[in-house]
C-alpha positions in Angstrom: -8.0 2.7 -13.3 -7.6 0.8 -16.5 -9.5 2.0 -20.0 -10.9 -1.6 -19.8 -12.4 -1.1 -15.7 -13.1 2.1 -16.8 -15.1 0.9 -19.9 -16.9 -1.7 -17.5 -17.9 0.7 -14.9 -19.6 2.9 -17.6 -21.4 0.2 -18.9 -22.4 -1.3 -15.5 -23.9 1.8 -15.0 -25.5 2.4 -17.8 -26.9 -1.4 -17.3 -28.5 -0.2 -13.9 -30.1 2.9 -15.4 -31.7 0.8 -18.2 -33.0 -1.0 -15.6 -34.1 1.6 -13.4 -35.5 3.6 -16.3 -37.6 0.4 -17.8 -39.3 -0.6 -14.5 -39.9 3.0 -13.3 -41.3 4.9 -16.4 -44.1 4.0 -17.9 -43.4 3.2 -21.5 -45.4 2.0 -24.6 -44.5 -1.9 -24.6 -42.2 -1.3 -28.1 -40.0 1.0 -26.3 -39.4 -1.1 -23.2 -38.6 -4.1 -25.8 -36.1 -2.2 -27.3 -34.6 -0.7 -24.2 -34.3 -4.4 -23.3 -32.6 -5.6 -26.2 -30.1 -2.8 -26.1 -29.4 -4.0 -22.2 -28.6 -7.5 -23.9 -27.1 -6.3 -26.1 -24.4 -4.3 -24.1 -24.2 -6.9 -21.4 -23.5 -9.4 -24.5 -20.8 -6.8 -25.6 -19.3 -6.7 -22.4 -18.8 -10.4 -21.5 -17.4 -10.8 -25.0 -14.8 -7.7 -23.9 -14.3 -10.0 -20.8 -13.5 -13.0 -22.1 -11.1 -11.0 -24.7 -9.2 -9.5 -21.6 -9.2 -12.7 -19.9 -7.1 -14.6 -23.3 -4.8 -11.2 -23.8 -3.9 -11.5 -20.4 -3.4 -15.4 -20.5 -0.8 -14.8 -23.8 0.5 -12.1 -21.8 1.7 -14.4 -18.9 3.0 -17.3 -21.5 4.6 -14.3 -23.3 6.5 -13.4 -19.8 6.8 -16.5 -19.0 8.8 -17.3 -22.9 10.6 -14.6 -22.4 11.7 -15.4 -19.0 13.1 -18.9 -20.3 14.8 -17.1 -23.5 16.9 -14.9 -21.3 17.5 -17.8 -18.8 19.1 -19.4 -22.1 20.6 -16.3 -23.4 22.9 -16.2 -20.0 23.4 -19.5 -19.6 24.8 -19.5 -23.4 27.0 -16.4 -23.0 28.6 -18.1 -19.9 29.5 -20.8 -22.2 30.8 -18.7 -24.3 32.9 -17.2 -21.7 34.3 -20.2 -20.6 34.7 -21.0 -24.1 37.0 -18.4 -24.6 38.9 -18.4 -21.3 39.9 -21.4 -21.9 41.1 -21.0 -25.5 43.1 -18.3 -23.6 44.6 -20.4 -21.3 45.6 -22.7 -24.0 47.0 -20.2 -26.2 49.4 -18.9 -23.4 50.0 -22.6 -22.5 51.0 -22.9 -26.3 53.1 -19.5 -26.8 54.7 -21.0 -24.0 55.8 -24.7 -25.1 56.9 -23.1 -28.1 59.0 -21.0 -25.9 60.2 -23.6 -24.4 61.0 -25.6 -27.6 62.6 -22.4 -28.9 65.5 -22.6 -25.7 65.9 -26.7 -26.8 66.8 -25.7 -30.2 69.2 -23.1 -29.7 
């Protein structure tokens, strides 16, 4: 279980006692107000936590998703590359070997 589910539980729970506690026990009217308030209070906190988690994981899945498309690139670069380079290889032997060739004319 995640700190963040683990966080909501707590606070769920705590939510329920609140509301357990301030319809079961007979308090002076201030007390209940405040007991109350606090209960907004942390169910205020706690949607604000959830709609944090929600946009963290939102950038997370762009992040992946940027990532994902930079390595896509990254290959498909360094297999250019590759090719690049095989086929300067190929030319250079095709080169060392004209001039081979032109070498035996001359003699």
């Amino acid at each position: 279980m995640s700190s963040f589910e683990k966080k909501e539980q707590n606070l769920n729970q705590l939510i329920n006692k609140l509301n357990l506690l301030s319809s079961s026990y007979s308090q002076p009217n201030n007390e209940i107000e405040k007991i109350r308030t606090e209960k907004n209070e942390l169910a205020n906190q706690k949607r604000e936590i959830e709609k944090k988690n929600e946009e963290l994981m939102r950038e997370h899945t762009y992040l992946k998703q940027k990532i994902k498309k930079l390595q896509l690139e990254i290959n498909k670069r360094t297999e250019l590359e590759d090719k690049f380079n095989q086929d300067i290889e190929e030319l250079s032997q095709e080169t060392e070997s004209l001039v081979n060739e032109i070498d035996k004319w001359q003699m």
